[in-house]
Structures are given as structure tokens and as C-alpha cells.
N, C-alpha and C positions, 0 to 999 in steps of 0.2 A: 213526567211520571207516566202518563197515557202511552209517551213515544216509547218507553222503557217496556212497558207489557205488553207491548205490540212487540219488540224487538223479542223478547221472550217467547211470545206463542208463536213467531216464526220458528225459533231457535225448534222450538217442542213438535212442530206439525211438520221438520223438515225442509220446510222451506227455503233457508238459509244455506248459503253454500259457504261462503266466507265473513268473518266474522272480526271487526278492528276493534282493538281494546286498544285501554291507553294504563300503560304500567306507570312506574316511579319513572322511568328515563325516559323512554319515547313510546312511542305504537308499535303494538303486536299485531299481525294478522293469524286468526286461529281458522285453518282449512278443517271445513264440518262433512262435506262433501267427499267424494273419492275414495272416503280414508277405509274401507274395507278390509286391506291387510291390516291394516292397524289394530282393528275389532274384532278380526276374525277370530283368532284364538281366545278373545275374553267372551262373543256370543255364545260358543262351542261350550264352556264352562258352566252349561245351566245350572248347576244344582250351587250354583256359588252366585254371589252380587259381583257383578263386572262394570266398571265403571275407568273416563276418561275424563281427566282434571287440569284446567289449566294451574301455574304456579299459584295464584291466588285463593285456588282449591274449588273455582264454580266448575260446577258438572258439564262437561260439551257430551258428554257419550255414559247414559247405564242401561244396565238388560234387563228385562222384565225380573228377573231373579232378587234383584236387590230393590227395586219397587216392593216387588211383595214381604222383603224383611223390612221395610219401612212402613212400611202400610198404605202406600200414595199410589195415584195413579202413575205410571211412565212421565206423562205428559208434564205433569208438576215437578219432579224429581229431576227430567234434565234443565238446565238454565239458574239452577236453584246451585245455592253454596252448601260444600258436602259438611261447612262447620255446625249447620242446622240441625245436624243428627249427631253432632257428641256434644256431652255436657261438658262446660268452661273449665273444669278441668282434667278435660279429657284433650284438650286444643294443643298444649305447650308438645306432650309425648306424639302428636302427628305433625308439628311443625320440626322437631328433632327426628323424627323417622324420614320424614321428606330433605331435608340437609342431609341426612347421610345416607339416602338412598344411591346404590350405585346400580353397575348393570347388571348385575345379581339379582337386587333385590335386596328388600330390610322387612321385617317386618313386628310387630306388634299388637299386642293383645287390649281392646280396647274394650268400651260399652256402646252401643249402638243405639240410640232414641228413636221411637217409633211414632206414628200419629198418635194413637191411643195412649201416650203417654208413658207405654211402657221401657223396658232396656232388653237387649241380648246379649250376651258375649260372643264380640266377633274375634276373626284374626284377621288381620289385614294386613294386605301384600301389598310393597309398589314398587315401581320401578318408573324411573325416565323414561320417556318415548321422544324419539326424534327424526323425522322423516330424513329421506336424504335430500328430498329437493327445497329443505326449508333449513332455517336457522333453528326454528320455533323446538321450544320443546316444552313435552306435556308430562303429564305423569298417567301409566295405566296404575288401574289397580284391583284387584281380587279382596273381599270381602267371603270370609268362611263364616256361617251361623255357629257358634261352638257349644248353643244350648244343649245339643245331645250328646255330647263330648263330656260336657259339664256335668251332667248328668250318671251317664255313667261312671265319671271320675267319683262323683259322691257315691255311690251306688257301692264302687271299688271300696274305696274308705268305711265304707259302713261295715262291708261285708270284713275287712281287713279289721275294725273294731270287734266286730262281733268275734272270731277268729282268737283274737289276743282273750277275750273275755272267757270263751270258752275255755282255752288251751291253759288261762290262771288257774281258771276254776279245777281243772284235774291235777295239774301239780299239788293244789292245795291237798286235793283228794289223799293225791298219793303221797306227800309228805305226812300226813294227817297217818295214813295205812304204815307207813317206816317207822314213825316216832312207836305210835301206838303198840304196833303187833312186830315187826321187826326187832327194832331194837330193847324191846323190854325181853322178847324172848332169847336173845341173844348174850343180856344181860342174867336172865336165869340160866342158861349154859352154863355161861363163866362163874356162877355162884357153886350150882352142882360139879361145875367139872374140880372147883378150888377144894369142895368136899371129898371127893375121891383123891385127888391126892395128897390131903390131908390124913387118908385112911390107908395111904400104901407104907411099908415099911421101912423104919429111920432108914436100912442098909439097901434098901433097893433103889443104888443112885441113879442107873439108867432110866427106869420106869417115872421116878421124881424130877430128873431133865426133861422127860418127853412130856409131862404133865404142865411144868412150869411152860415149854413153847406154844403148850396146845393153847394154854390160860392167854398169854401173849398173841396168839392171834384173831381168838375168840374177842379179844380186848381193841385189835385194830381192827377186824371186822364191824364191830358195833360203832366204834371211831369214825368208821367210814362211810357207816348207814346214816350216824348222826349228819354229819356233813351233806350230803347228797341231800337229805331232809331238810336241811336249812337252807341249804341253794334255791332246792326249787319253792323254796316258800317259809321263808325265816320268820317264826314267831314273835320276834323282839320288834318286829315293823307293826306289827299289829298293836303289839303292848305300850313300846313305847317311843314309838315314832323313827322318823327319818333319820337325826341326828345319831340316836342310839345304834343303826344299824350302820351306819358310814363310819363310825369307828370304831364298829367292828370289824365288818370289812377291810376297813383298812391295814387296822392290825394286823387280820388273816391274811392280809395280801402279801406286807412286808416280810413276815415271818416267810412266808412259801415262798417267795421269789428272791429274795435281799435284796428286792428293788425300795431303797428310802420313801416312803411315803406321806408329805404332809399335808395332815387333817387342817383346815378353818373353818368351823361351823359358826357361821352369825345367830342372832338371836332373832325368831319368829316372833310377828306378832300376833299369830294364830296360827294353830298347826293345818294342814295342808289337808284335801281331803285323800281318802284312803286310794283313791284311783290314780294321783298323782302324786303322794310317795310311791307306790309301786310302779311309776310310769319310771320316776327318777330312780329307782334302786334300780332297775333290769336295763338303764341307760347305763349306769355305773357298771354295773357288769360286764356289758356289752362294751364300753370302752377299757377297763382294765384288762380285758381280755386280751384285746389291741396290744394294751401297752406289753403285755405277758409275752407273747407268743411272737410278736410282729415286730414292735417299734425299736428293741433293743436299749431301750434308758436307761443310765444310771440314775436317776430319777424322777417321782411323780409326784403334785399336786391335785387338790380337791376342794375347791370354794362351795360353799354352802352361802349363799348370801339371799337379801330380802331386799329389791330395789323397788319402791313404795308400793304397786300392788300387784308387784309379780315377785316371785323368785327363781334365782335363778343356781344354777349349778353347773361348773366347770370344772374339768380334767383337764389336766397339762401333764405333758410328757416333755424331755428333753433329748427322745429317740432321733432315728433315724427319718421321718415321716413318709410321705405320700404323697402321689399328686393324684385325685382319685376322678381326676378328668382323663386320665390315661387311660387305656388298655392295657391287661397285662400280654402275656408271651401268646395265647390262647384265646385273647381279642374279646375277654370278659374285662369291665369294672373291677378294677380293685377294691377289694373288703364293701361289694357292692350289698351285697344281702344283708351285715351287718349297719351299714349305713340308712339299710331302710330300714331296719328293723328299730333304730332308733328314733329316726324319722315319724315313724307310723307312732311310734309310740309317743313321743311329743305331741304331736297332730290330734291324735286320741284323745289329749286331755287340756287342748285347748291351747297347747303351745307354741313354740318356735324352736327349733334345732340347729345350729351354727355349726361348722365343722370346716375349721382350716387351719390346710398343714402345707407343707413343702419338703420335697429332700431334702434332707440335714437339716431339716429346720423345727424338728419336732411337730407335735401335732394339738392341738385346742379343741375340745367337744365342750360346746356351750347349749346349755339347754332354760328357755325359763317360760316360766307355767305362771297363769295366774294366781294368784293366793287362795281365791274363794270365799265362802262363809265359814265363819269359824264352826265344828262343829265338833259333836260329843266324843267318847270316848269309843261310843263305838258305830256312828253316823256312817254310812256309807262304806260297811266293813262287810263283808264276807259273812252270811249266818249259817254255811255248810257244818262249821263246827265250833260255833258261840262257847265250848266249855274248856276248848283245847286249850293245854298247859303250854307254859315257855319250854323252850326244849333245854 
């Protein structure tokens, strides 16, 4: 034991030039000395942890950088195994990064254990290292802190929440302003205009043609306010939940498109709260869209199901699909923005988002949210306009 931390505080003060280990088969010599090219480019790296590993993962080489994400002095951190600083199951995902590390490079996002006990989120980089005048090879490796990373990604998300909250809240607005004052005046129009030509004479057939077109369009104008008003914010999700509103959509959908549409709605054991129906209806949207405009199907599906404390909800198409790891012609992501927008909106409320497709293979949007606490009628609802009618 004594001979063993002598060997160590050589290794740490320099001292040591070569270094015999004894593997599974026979003896390694690990040169500690000379090796400058070898470092060079990981010393240069300050603002990152740089470090050199034999295959059994003890440290022969780090830079002051990654001491100080650890919290140790230099001295203690070379000689020492780099498994000291991940948690046991953090060990399997850097023994699988090191088998298939090649000369590229692999890398992986891990947690980082400090003195103080605490964690960072790093990324860590490795690659083989192998001199030319040896057999020996080592592993370099790069260590990135991704706490500010992290940080700002939540930052993003929050701000991407807040974003979606606001931009509900004025749709409500303005669906609330169409229902109200649009379409009821539009609807007195059509009442006054039915009175006037009610009053024009049996023999005046041209003036009672142009009367009956006017009535007719006055009547698909307000058709089309109603609509636009329930898109952007359908009163019947509010009333009477998710279910209620997917087969109406649905309906709507097959009637406009002749695309077959089938509904299976499972049985909730509690209704969801209002922030995650509206996450899943504006998914539903967002993927019908897809199917509309994009996928070409002769047919769609729509699961509503309850898998014990999540639910979950999927759209199937039998179109043509996607491969949305590609570029298109223009070197964007295909149907990128709608895919995040879905994305965000899952994330938002605490879910998961799945989305896999193939040419000709059709497309799958799977989405599931926790269930939550069950709550009231009107919990967690919108109180811009607590009196608003169904449309």
C-alpha cells in the first residue's frame, strides 16, 4: 500500500517517466515523459477539462481545467481512475463510448461528480491515441462543462412556454371578438337583408335573384368567421373536453378532405388538465395539417388512449412520408418548424413527442402527457372570458 502512494505521488509531482502496468494478458509500458505532442492540443483547450486515459480508464495526463470542474487539486486527479467522478450508472454508457470510439471521435453526454458532492452536465469527447514508436494506446479526451448550455436551453424553453401562453391567450381574445361582434353582426345583415327582399316586388325577378346571392354570401361569410373562431380556439375543449373536440375535428376533417378518418377515443380515468388538452388538440392540428397538404393518404387514424398514468395520443397516416433527418432542395429540415412546434408543445406540458416516418412508409405522431390531478370543471381554464358561450 505505502509502495503504491509512493508510486502515485511520483506519477503527480512528475517525477516518473515510464510507467509498467500489468493488463489481463501481459505488461503495458505507459510513456509519461516526452509525450508533449500528445498534450499539446488538449493543454491549448483551457476553457474545457483535457485529460489522458489509459484503457482501464486511470488518468496518466489532465489540465488544470478539469481539476477545477472537479474540485481537486491537479495533483490528486492525475493517478486517480476517471470512474471516481461518474455515478455507477453513468460507467456502462463510457465503457460503450470507449469500444466504439474511433479516430474521429464518439462522444457522449454524461454527469460529472465533484468533491462537494455536487453533478455538472458534461460532454465528453474521446478518441485513441497512439504514438508511432509504441504499440501502446491510450485514450485523449475533452471534457465540455454544459452547465451554461443547460441553462440557457431552459431559459429557451421557458421563454418558448411563455411564447405559446401568450400567443393562446390572444387567439382566445380574438376568437372571443369573431364569435361576439363579427358573427352576430353578420348574422343581423343576413336577417335585415332577408327583410328587404322580402319587401321588393313578386315581378321584380332580377332585384329578388341578386337579393337571394347577397343572403348566400352573407351566410358563407359568417360560415367562415364561425370557423376561423373555432380554429383558433374551439369552445367545446373548454366545455366539454378533449374527446368531444377530436370528433369533431375529425368529422371536419373527413368531410373537407375525403381523406377516411378513424376516431378511437379510450375511456379517461380523469380528465386531463386544460393546458394539456390544448397541448394535444394544436398537436392534432399540427399533424392533420401534415396529413392535408403533405403526406397524400388515402387514409388517417387517431388513438386517444390512457396507458396508466400517462395518456397518450397518435396519428397515423398511410401517405407518402418523410425522412425529416434529410434536407430538402434549399438545405432546410423538412416540416422542421412544424415539428418543433409540436415538440415545444409536448415538452410544455410535461410530455414526450415521437415522430417516425419513412418514404412510402407513411408517418406515426405519437404524443403522451401525464394524466395529472383530476380536476374541476373549470381548474386550470382560461378566466379572459368565464361567460363565453359554445359557438
Amino acid at each position: 500500500m505505502v509502495e503504491a502512494e509512493e508510486t502515485l505521488r511520483a506519477i503527480r509531482n512528475g517525477e516518473v517517466d515510464t510507467m509498467v502496468g500489468t493488463g489481463k494478458n501481459n505488461r503495458q509500458v505507459f510513456t509519461l515523459a516526452g509525450a508533449g505532442d500528445a498534450y499539446r492540443f488538449l493543454i491549448e483547450s483551457m476553457n474545457q477539462g483535457a485529460l489522458t486515459l489509459t484503457t482501464d480508464k486511470m488518468i496518466l495526463y489532465a489540465n488544470r481545467c478539469f481539476a477545477q470542474m472537479v474540485q481537486l487539486p491537479l495533483e490528486r486527479v492525475i493517478g486517480s481512475s476517471f470512474k471516481e467522478f461518474l455515478a455507477v450508472e453513468d460507467r456502462q454508457p463510457l465503457r460503450a463510448l470507449l469500444k466504439r470510439a474511433g479516430k474521429n471521435g464518439s462522444k457522449v453526454q454524461l454527469m460529472l461528480h465533484t468533491a462537494d458532492g455536487s453533478q455538472i452536465p458534461v460532454l465528453i469527447w474521446v478518441r485513441p491515441l497512439a504514438r508511432k514508436d509504441s504499440q501502446i494506446v491510450t485514450v485523449g479526451m475533452v471534457v465540455t462543462d454544459m452547465t451554461e448550455a443547460r441553462r440557457t436551453e431552459e431559459l429557451l424553453r421557458r421563454f418558448s412556454q411563455r411564447l405559446v401562453e401568450v400567443q393562446e391567450a390572444e387567439r382566445e381574445r380574438v376568437a372571443f371578438e369573431l364569435h361576439g361582434s363579427i358573427t352576430q353582426l353578420l348574422c343581423a345583415i343576413l336577417v335585415r337583408s332577408q327583410t328587404l327582399a322580402d319587401k321588393l316586388a313578386p315581378n321584380a325577378r332580377a332585384a329578388r335573384n341578386e337579393a337571394k346571392k347577397l343572403r348566400d354570401m352573407i351566410s358563407q361569410a359568417a360560415t367562415a368567421v364561425e370557423n376561423i373562431s373555432r380554429n383558433l380556439r374551439p369552445s367545446v375543449l373548454d366545455h366539454l373536453g378533449l374527446a368531444a373536440v377530436l370528433h369533431s375535428d375529425s368529422t371536419e376533417f373527413s368531410a373537407r378532405t375525403g381523406v377516411p378518418l378513424t376516431l378511437n377515443c379510450g375511456q379517461l380515468t380523469a380528465r386531463l388538465p386544460a393546458a394539456a388538452e390544448l397541448a394535444f388538440y394544436r398537436i392534432l392540428q399540427e399533424a392533420l395539417k401534415n396529413v392535408e397538404h403533405h403526406a397524400r393518404a388515402r387514409r388517417a387514424t387517431v388513438h386517444l388512449t390512457q396507458r396508466g398514468a400517462f395518456v397518450e395520443l397518435e396519428i397515423n397516416d398511410d401517405g407518402v412520408g418523410f425522412d425529416h433527418d434529410r434536407p430538402d432542395a434549399k438545405g432546410k429540415a423538412k416540416r422542421g418548424f412544424g415539428l418543433l412546434s409540436m415538440r415545444e408543445r409536448a415538452t410544455g406540458v410535461g410530455g414526450t413527442l415521437i415522430v417516425r416516418s419513412a418514404p412510402g412508409k407513411g408517418t406515426t405522431v405519437k404524443v403522451q402527457v401525464p394524466l395529472g390531478e383530476p380536476r374541476g370543471r373549470e381548474h386550470g381554464r382560461s378566466q379572459m372570458n368565464p361567460k363565453r358561450k359554445p359557438l
